[in-house]
N, C-alpha and C positions, 0 to 999 in steps of 0.2 A: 396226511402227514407230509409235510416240506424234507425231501431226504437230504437236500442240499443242507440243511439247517441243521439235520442228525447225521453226519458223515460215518459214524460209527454202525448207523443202520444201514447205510449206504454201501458200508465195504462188507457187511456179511451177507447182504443180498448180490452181492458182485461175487462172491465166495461159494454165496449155498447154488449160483444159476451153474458154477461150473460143474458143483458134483450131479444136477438135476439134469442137465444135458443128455442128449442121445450117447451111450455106449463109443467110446472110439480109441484109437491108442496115438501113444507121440510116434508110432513111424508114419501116420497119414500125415505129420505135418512137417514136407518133404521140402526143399527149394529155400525160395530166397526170404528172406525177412529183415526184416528191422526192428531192434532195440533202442528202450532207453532205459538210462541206468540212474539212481542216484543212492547215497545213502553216508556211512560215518565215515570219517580218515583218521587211523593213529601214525603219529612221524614219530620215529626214532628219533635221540637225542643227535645231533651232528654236533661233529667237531670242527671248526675252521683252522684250514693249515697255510700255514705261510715260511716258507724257508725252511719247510721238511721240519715243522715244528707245528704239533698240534695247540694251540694256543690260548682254543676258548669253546666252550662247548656249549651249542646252541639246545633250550630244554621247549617245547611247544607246548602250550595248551592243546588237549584231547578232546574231543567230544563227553558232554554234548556242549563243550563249552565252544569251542571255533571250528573243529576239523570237520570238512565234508569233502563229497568226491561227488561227483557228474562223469555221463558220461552215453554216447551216441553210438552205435554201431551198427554194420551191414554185413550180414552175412549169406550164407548155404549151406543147407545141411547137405550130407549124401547117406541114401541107404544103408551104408554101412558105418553110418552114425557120426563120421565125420565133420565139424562144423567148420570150414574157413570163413574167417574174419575179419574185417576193417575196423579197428575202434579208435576214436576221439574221444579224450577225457581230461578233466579239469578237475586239481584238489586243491584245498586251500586249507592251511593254518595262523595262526597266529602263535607268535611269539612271547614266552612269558617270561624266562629266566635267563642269564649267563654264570654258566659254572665252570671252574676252572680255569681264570682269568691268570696264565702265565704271566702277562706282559702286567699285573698289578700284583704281582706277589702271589695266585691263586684267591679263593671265596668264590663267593656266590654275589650275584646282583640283579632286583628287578629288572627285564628284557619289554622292550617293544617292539612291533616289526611282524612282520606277513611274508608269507611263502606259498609261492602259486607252483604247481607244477601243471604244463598242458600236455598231453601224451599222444603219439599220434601212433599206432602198435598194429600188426599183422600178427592176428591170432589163428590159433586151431587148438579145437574144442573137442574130447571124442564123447560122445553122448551114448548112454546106455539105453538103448531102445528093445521095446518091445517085453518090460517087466509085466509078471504073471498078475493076473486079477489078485486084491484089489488093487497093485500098484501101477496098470498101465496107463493111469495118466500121469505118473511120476516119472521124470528123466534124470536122472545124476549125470553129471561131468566131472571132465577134468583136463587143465589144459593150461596153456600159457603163450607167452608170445613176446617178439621183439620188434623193438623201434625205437623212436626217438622222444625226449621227453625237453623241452623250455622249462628250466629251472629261474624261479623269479624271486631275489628277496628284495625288501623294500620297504623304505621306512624302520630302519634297526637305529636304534637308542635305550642308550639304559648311562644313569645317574643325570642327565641331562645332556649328556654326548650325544648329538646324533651322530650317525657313520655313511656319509654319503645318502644318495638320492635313490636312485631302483640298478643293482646288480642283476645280469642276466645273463645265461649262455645256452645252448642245446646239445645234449649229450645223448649217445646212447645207452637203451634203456632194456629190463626185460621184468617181466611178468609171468606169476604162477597164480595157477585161482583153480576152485574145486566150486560145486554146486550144486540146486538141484532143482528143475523144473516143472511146473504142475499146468498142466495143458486144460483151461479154461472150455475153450470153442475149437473146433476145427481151425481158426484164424486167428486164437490169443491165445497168450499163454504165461505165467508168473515163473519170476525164478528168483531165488537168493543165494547169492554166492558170495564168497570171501576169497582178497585178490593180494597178492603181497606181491609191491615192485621197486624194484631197486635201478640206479644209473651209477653211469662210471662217474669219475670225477668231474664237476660244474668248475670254471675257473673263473672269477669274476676281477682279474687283475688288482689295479693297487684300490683301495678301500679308505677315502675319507676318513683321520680322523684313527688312522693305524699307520706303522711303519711302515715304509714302500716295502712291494714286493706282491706278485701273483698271492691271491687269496682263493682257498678251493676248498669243495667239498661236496661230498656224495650224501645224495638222498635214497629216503629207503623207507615206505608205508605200507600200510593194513588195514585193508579198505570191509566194512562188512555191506553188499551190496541188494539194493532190491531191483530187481528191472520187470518190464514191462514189452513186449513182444507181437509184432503180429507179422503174419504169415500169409506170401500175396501167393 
């Protein structure tokens, strides 16, 4: 059998080796490691404000229709279960609607346009180690973390308006996430976690295509994640 052809046989033989493994717990997997992450992104509605006047509220398309999240990181655990973190991460939506169109009298209108955020965050993770058989290859966390996030929109039109070319600024950002790990090998390990992150205000100045004036506005997502782990 071609497993590459059955991936579906492929990921429960990737599943059944970790419960079939020699006996061991998440505190042998001590030190430094590297993740990757990938999985959904939902974006709250935003509002665009301009002259201390909420003006127009941006609505996204959700998974599984455009949003997703990526994402890279370097960490160290410490025995006392501690995880400090370096993470890079990238989400993306697409734009669907505009609601609440002040400057046209209010309504609603078909939206196009994309929204990148890149994150770049110092985390810390506390991991619960050393759960009683059968759960010691299970780790829960809990944790969060701040930094900076590059807020991107680009490409917004809706009735045939476009509104300028790519708006961009970098804000600071923070992060809260929960999860829970399942320790494969001595050197791998799965984990799913769910991350919700918010920034302060993005300003992307005067906007094509709108009245002058500073246009701004804060993002804020809910990411559900799967990552993949190993442990040098």
């Amino acid at each position: 059998m071609n497993l590459l052809k059955k991936p579906q046989y492929l990921v429960m033989g990737v599943i059944g080796m970790g419960f079939i493994a020699p006996e061991s717990s998440s505190a042998d997997t001590l030190g430094p490691y590297i993740s990757v992450m990938g999985g959904l992104n939902w974006v709250a509605p935003q509002d665009l404000n301009q002259n201390n006047l909420d003006f127009v509220e941006m609505e996204f398309n959700q998974p599984l229709h455009s949003g997703f999240a990526t994402g890279l990181a370097l960490g160290w655990r410490f025995p006392i279960g501690l995880r400090p973190e370096v993470e890079i991460s990238y989400r993306k939506n697409t734009l669907t609607q505009f609601n609440n169109r002040v400057y046209e009298g209010g309504g609603s209108i078909d939206g196009k346009g994309e929204e990148e955020a890149t994150s770049l965050m110092a985390n810390l993770w506390y991991d619960v180690l050393n759960l009683p058989a059968p759960f010691s290859r299970f780790t829960p966390y809990i944790g969060g973390g701040l930094g900076y996030t590059t807020l991107t929109v680009s490409g917004l039109e809706a009735g045939g308006v476009q509104f300028g070319g790519t708006h961009r600024d970098t804000v600071s950002a923070f992060q809260l996430g929960a999860g829970v790990g399942f320790e494969l090998t001595d050197q791998w390990s799965l984990s799913m976690d769910y991350r919700y992150l918010k920034t302060r205000d993005a300003h992307f100045g005067d906007i094509q295509g709108l009245p002058q004036g500073d246009v701004s506005t804060d993002y804020s997502a809910q990411s559900l994640m799967l990552g993949l782990h190993y442990w040098f």
